[in-house]
C-alpha positions in Angstrom: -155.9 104.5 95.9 -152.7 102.6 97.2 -150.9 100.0 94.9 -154.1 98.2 92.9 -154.6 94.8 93.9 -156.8 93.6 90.7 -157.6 94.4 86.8 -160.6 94.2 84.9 -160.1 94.0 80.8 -163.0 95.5 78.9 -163.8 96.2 75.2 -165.5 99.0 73.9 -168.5 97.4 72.4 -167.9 99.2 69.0 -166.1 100.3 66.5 -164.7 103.1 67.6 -160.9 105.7 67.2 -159.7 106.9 70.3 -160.8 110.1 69.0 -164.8 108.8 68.7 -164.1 106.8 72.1 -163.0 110.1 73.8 -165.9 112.2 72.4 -168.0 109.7 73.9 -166.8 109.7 77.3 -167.2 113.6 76.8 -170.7 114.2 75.9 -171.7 112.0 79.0 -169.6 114.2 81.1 -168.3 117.5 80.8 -164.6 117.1 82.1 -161.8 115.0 80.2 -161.9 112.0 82.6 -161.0 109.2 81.1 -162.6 106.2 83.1 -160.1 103.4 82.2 -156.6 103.1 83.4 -155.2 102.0 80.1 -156.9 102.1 76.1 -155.9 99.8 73.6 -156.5 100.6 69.5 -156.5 97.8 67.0 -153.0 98.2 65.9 -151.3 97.8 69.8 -151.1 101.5 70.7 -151.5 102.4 74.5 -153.2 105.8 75.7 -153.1 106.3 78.9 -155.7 107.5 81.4 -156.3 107.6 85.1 -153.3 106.5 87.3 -152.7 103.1 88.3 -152.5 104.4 91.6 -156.5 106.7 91.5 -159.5 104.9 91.2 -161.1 104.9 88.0 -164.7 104.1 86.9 -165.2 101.0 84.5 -166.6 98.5 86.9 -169.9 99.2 89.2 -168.9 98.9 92.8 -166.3 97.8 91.9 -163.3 100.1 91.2 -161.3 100.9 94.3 -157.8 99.1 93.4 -158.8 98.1 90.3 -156.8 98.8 87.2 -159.0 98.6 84.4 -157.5 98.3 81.1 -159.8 98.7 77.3 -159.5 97.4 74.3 -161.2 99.0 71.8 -163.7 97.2 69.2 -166.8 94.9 69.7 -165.8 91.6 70.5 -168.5 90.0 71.0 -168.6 89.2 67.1 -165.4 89.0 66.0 -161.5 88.2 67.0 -159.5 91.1 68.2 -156.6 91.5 66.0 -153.3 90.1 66.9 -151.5 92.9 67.5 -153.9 93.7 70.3 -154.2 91.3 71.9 -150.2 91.1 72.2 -150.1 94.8 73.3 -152.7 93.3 75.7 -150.7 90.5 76.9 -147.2 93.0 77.1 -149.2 95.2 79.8 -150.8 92.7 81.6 -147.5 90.8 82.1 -145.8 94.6 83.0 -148.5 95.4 85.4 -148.9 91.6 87.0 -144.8 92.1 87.5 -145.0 95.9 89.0 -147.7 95.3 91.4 -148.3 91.4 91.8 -151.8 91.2 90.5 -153.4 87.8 90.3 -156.9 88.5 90.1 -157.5 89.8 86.4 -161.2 89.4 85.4 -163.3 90.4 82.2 -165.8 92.8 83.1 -168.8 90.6 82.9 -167.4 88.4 86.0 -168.3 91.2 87.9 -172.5 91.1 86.8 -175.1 90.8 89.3 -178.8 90.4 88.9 -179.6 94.2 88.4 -176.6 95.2 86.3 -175.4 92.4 83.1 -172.8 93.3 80.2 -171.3 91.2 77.5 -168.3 93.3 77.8 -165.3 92.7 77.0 -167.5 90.2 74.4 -167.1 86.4 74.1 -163.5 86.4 71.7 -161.7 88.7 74.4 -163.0 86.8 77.4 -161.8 83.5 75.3 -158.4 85.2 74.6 -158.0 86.4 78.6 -158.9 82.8 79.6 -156.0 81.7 77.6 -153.3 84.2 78.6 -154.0 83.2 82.0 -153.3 79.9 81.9 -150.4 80.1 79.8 -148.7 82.6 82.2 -150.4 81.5 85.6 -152.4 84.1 86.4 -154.4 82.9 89.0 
């Protein structure tokens, strides 16, 4: 992949470590592929997985230059916490900078008749609807 032109924010629909998140992703496949680009935990730490520049696999059809970035936790039910969402906000302002991405969607933008999710849940949607018009992100 070339220089990504759009990002999709997702949660993880649970509560879940990085360690549990990672053991996931490894008993459905047997390699360490990590299919987001960037993981956020509930205190603001980043781990990184697949290269900004390499597709990853978060989004159905969908994943050619698309940098997708998840936050773990359900949220769906509850607020993520601050410090989150501000780690959130940090990277999407760093990555909209770096590359000049103006289409940043939640994941469930992307559903279609055959294939619906929730994700990244109805607080984190609210929260990205708000960072983008406070920052103009298209």
């Amino acid at each position: 992949m070339t220089n990504p032109d759009k990002l999709t924010v997702h949660h993880s629909g649970q509560d879940s470590t990085i360690v549990e998140l990672l053991s996931f992703f490894k008993t459905k496949d047997t390699s360490d592929f990590i299919p987001y680009h960037a993981i956020i935990d509930k205190e603001g730490n980043i781990y990184w997985g697949v290269n900004f520049h390499e597709a990853g696999e978060h989004v159905r059809d969908n994943n050619t230059g698309n940098i997708g970035i998840c936050l773990l936790g359900d949220y769906s039910k509850k607020r993520p916490p601050i410090g989150q969402v501000s780690t959130l906000y940090d990277l999407l302002e760093f990555i909209i900078l770096r590359y000049g991405i103006t289409n940043i969607k939640p994941h469930n933008a992307y559903n279609t008749p055959e294939h619906k999710t929730i994700c990244p849940g109805k607080w984190l949607s609210d929260y990205i609807e708000s960072m983008w018009g406070e920052v103009n992100y298209g």
